[in-house]
C-alpha angles and dihedrals in degrees: 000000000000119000106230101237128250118293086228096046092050103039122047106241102246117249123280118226085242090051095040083054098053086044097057092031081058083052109040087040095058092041094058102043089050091049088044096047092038092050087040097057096045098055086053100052097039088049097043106034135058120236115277079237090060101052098271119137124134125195126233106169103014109276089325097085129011150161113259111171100214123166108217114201095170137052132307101301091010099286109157100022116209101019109113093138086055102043086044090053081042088049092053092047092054099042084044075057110050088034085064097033088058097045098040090040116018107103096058098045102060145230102299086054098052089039078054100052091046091059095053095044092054085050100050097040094055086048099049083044088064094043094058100035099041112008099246143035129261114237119181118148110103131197142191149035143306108318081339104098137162120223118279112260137175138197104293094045080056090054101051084048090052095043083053095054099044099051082048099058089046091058083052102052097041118185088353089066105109111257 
């Protein structure tokens, strides 16, 4: 006859306050430095660089990467020019999003998720920052080479890459994600 297995195999352990504290401080934590470093390093570059339509471009490694003020009131790439109201309405619903999905599922998904979702929501939130206060984002990292350039980025676009990355990987490692 089977054995029934252990209560504490079978069944996750809920999560303990102290444990429910370090998991949002990892969260919150991510999310704020993205949003200070992100607000930090446009201010610079907008008050220190002339816009990449103007001529200003400033080289950090060669051609390869550059800085190329841009101002992006549209989507990621440039996708839906001209729609800041609407990307900024877009930007509430997804940080309303990843503010439940943390909450409500946070302690059973791991470390790298919540790292993940950290991640997102820094980068959503200094975006949606430069869509209320000025209409549009600052974008100013600028790759390639030669006439063959990415799109400019900045901080919080990195981030929402990153977050991306990392929530995949997750998905990817499964139970054997660290957490």
């Amino acid at each position: 006859m089977a054995e029934a297995p252990d209560s504490a195999e079978s069944v996750e352990a809920p999560e303990t306050s102290a444990e429910r504290r370090r998991r949002w401080a990892l969260f919150g934590g991510v999310a704020v430095v993205v949003v200070v470093l992100d607000q930090l390093t446009k201010a610079w570059v907008d008050a220190s660089f002339a816009r990449a339509a103007d001529g200003g471009s400033t080289e950090l490694i060669g051609d390869l990467v550059r800085i190329s003020k841009t101002y992006n009131d549209g989507a990621i790439f440039g996708f839906l020019d001209a729609s800041a109201t609407l990307m900024a309405v877009l930007s509430v619903f997804v940080i309303v999003g990843i503010s439940w999905y943390e909450w409500r599922h946070g302690a059973g998904t791991g470390l790298l998720v919540t790292l993940g979702l950290g991640l997102l929501m820094g980068g959503a939130v200094g975006n949606l920052i430069d869509r209320v206060r000025l209409g549009h984002v600052i974008d100013f990292v600028d790759m390639g080479i030669g006439d063959m350039r990415w799109y400019a980025w900045n901080i919080s676009d990195a981030a929402v890459f990153l977050g991306i990355c990392a929530l995949f990987a997750a998905a990817l490692l499964g139970d054997r994600a660290p957490g």
